[in-house]
Backbone as ProteinMPNN parsed JSONL, in Angstrom:
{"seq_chain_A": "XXXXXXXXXXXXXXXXXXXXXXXXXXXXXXXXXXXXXXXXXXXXXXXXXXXXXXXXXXXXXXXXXXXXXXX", "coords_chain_A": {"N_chain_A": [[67.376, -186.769, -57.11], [67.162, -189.493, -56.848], [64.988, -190.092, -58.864], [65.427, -189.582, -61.172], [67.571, -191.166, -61.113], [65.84, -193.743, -61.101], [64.449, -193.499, -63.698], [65.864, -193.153, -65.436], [66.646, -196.459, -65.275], [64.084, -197.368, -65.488], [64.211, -196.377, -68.354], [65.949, -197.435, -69.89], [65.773, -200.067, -70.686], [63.505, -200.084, -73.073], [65.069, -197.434, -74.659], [66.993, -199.744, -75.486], [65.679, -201.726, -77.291], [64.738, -199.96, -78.734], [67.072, -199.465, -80.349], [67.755, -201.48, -81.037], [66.865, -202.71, -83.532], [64.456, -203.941, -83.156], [62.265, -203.859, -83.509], [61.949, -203.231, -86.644], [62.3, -205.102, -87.545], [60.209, -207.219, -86.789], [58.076, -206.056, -88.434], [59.139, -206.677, -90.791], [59.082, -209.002, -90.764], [56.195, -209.917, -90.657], [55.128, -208.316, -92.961], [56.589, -210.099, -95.049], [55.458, -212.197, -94.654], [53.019, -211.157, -95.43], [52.891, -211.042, -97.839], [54.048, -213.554, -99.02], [51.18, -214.747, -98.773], [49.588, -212.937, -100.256], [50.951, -213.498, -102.864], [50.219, -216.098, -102.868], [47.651, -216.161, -103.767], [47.929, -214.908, -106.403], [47.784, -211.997, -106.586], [48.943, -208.771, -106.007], [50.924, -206.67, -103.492], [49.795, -203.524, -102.241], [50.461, -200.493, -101.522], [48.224, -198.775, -98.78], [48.385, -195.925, -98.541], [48.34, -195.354, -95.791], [50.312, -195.188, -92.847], [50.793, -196.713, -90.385], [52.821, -198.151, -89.312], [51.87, -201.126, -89.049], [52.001, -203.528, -90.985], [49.342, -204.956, -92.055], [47.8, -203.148, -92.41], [48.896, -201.374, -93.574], [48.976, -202.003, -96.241], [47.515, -203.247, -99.163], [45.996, -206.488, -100.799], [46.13, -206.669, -103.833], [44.067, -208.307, -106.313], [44.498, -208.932, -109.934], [42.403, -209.995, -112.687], [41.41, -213.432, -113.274], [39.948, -213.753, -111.103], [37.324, -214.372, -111.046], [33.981, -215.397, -110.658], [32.498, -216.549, -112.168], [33.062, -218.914, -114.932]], "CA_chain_A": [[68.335, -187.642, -57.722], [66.156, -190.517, -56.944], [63.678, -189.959, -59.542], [66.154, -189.343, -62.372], [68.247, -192.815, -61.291], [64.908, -194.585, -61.227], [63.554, -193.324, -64.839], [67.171, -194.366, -66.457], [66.516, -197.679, -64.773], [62.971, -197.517, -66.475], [63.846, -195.968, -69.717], [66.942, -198.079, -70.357], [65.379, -201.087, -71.798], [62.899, -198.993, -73.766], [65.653, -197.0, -75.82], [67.878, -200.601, -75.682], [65.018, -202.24, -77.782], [64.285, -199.216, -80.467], [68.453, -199.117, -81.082], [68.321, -202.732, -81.63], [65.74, -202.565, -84.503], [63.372, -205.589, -83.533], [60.569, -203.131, -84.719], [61.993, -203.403, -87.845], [62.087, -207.028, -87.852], [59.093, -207.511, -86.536], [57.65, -205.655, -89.558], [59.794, -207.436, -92.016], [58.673, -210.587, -91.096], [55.055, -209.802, -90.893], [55.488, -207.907, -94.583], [56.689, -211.217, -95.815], [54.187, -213.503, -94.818], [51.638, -210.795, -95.944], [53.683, -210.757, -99.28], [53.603, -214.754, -99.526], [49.466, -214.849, -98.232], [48.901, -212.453, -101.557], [51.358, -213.99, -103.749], [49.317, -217.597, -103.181], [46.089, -215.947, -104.688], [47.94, -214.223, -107.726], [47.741, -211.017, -106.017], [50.207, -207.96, -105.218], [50.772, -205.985, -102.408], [49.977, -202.139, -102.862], [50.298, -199.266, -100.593], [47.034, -197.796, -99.12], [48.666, -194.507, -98.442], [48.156, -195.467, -94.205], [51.754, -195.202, -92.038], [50.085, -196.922, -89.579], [53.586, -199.539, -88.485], [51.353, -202.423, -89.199], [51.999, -203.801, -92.851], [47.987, -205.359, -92.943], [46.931, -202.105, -92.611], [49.481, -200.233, -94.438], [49.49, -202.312, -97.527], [46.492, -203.862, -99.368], [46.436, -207.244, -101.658], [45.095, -206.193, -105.186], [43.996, -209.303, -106.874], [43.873, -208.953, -110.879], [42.531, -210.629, -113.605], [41.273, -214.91, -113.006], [39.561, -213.401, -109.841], [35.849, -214.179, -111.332], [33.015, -216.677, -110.233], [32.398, -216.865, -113.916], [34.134, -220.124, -115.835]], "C_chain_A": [[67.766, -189.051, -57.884], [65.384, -190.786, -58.249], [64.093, -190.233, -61.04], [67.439, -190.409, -62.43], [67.409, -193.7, -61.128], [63.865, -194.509, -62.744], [64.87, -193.444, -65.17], [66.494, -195.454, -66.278], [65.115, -197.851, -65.935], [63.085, -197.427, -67.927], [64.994, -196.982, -70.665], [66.021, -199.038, -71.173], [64.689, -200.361, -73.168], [63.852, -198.546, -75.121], [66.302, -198.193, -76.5], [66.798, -201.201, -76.8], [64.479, -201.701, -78.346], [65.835, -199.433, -80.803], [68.659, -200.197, -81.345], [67.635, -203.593, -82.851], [64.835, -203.7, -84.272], [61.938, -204.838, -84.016], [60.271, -203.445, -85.869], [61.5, -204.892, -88.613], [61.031, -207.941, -87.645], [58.023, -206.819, -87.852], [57.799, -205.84, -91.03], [58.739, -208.959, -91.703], [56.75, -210.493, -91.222], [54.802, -209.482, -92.489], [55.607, -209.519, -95.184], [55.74, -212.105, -95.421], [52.946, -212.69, -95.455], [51.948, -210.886, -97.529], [53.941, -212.255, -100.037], [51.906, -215.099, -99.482], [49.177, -214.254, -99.93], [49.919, -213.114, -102.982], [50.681, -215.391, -104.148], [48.61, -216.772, -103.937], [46.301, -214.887, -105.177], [47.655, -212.714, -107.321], [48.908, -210.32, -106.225], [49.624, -207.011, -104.253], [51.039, -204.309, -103.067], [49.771, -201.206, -101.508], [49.132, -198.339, -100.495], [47.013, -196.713, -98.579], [49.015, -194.635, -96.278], [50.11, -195.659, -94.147], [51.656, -196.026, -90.754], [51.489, -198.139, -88.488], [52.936, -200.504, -88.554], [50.909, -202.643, -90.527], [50.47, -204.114, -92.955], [47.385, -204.318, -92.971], [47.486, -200.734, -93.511], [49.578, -200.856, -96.557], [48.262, -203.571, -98.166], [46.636, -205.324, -100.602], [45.598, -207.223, -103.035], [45.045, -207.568, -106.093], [43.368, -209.336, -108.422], [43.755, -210.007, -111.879], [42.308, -212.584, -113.223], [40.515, -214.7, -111.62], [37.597, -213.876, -110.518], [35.284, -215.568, -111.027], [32.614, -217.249, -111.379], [33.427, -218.094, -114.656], [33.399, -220.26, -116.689]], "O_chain_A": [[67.891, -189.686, -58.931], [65.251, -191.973, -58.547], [63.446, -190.846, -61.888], [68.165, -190.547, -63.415], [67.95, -194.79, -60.946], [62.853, -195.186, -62.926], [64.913, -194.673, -65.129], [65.597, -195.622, -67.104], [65.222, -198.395, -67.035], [62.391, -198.085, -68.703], [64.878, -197.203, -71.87], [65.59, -198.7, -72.276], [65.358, -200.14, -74.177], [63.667, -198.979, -76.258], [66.388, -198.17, -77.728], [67.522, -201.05, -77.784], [63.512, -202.272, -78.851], [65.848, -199.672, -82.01], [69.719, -200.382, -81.943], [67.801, -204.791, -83.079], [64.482, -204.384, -85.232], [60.952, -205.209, -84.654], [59.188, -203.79, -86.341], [60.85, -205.398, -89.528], [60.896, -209.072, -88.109], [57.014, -207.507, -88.005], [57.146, -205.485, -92.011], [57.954, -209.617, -92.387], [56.215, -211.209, -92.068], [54.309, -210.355, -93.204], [54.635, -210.021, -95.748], [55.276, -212.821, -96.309], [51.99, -213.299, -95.936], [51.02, -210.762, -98.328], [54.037, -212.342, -101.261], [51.511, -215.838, -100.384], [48.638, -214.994, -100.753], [49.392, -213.112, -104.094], [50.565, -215.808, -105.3], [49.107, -216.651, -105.056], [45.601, -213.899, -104.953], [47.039, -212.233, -108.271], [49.912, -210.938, -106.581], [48.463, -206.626, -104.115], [51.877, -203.897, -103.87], [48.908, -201.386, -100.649], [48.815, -197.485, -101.323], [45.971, -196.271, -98.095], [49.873, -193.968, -95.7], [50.894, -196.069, -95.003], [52.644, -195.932, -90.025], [51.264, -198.707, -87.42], [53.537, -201.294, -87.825], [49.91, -202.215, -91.105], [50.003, -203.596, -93.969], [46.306, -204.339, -93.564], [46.964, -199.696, -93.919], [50.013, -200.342, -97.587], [48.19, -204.676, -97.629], [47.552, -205.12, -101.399], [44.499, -207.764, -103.16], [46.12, -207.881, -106.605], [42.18, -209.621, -108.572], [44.655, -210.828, -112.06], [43.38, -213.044, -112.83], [40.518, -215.731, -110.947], [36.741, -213.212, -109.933], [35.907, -216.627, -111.108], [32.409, -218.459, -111.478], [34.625, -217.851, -114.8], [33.666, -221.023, -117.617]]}, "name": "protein", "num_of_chains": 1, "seq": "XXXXXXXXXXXXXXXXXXXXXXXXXXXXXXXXXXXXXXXXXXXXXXXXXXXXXXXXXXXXXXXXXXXXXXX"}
């Protein structure tokens, strides 16, 4: 009985902090600053297929067109 009123005790926070979405929000707000970072340098953000929960790795900044060393 011990074991199984000391892993509640443990697991409580745990589930309390996926049912209160800060994952989400923590992934929103990252998204948007990666989504202003590529909007400065004329860019968009494109999906590089990865699921990975971390937008810089799930989502790449494709920069077309005025991108050249050439003037």
């Amino acid at each position: 009985m011990r074991v199984m009123l000391s892993f509640a005790v443990l697991a409580l926070p745990l589930v309390a902090g996926c049912a209160t979405g800060e994952g989400a929000s923590r992934y929103q707000v990252e998204m948007d600053r990666l989504q202003a970072q590529c909007t400065e340098r004329d860019g968009i953000l494109q999906p590089t297929g990865s699921q990975s929960g971390q937008p810089a790795r799930d989502y790449a900044c494709v920069i077309r067109g005025g991108a050249s060393r050439l003037n």
